[in-house]
N, C-alpha and C positions, 0 to 999 in steps of 0.2 A: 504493500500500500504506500508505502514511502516514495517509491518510485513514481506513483503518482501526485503527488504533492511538489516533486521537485518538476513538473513539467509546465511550465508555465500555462501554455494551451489548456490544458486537462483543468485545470484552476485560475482560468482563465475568468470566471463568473462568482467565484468563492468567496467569501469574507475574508481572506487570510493574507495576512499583509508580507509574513513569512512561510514557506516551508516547514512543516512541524519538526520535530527532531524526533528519533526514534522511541525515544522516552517518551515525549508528549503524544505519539498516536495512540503507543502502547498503553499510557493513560487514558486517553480519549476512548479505547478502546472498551477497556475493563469498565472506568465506571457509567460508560453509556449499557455493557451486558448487564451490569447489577442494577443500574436505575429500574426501579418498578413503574415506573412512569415512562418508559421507553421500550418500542420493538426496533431490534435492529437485525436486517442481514446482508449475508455478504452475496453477491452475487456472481456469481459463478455462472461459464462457460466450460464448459469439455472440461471441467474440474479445477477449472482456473480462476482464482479470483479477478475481476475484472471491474467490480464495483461496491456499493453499497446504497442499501436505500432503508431510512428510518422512519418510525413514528415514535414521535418526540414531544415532551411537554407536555405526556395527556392530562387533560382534566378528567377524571372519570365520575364526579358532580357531575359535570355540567357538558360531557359526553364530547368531546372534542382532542385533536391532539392536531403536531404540526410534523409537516413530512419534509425529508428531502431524499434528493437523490443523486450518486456523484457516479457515470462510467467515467472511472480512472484510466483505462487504458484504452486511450485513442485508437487503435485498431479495430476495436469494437463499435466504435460511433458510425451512425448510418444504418445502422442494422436493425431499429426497431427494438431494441433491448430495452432503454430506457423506458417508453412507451408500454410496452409486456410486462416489465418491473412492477410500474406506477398503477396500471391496472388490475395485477395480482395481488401487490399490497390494498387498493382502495375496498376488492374483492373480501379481501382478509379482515380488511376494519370493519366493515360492515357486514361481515356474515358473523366473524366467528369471538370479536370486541364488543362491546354494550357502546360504540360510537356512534354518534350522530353525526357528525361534520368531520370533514380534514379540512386544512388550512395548507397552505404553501404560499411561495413567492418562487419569482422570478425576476433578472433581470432581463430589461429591453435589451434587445439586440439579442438572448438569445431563445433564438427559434426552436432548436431541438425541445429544448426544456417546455417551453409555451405548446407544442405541438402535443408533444407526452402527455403533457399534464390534460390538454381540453380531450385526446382522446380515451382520458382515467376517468372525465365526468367533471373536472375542476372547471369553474367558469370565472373569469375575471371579476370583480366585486370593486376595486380601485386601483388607483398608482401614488406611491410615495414619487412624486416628480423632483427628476435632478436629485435622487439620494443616493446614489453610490457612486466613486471616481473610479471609473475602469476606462483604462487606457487614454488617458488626457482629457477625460471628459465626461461629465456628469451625465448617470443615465439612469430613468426612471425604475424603482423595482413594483414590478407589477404583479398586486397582490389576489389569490387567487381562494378560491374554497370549493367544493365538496359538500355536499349532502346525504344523506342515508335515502331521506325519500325520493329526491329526483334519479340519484343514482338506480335506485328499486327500480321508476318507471323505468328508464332505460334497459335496465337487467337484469330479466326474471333468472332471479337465483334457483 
């Protein structure tokens, strides 16, 4: 996974101003597995890791949690992965979680991520305009959610 962090591209949309260090993933790792408030997995190709995708910060009051999604290894991108990920996990929250809503963001400019997300059921709701500096230049993160019932219409489980 480190190997993806050092790749500019691949983290190219991240909040991350550095590169984690081996320790820090290795951290990041463990107490995102023991957070009871977090589903996390790795996503795997032909037994390879090649990504991850979370649900993060559940409320489970108030029936909601915040996802993301990173394919680390560019070789993978283009393929519909992300997309497959995003709609198995949304599948997941809402069949086999007592969730009502997922939440997410994205930043403008990227497409993949915006294409994934609207074909998981996420519908755009706002934009934090001009909030994140990526690559010399201010660009909106565009805020997204998730439903349990609209997602239903769509997909008789």
């Amino acid at each position: 996974m480190i190997g993806w962090f050092e790749d500019l591209e691949a983290t190219h949309f991240l909040q991350l101003r550095n590169p984690p260090s081996i320790g820090m993933e290795k951290e990041w790792l463990e107490s995102t597995a023991k957070d009871p408030n977090s589903v996390i997995w790795v996503i795997e190709v032909e037994g390879r890791g090649v990504g991850t995708t979370v649900i993060r910060e559940i409320d489970w009051k108030n029936g909601f949690g915040t996802t993301g999604t990173l394919i680390g290894d560019r070789k993978m991108w283009g393929k519909g992965i992300g997309r497959e990920v995003m709609q198995l996990r949304t599948r997941y929250a809402f069949t086999q979680l007592p969730l009502r809503k997922l939440k997410s963001s994205y930043f403008d400019g990227n497409v993949a991520s915006g294409r994934a997300q609207a074909a998981a059921g996420y519908r755009e709701i706002g934009r934090y305009r001009a909030d994140r500096y990526v690559d010399g230049q201010w660009v909106d993160e565009v805020v997204t959610e998730v439903l349990r019932e609209d997602w239903l219409k769509e997909n008789s489980v």
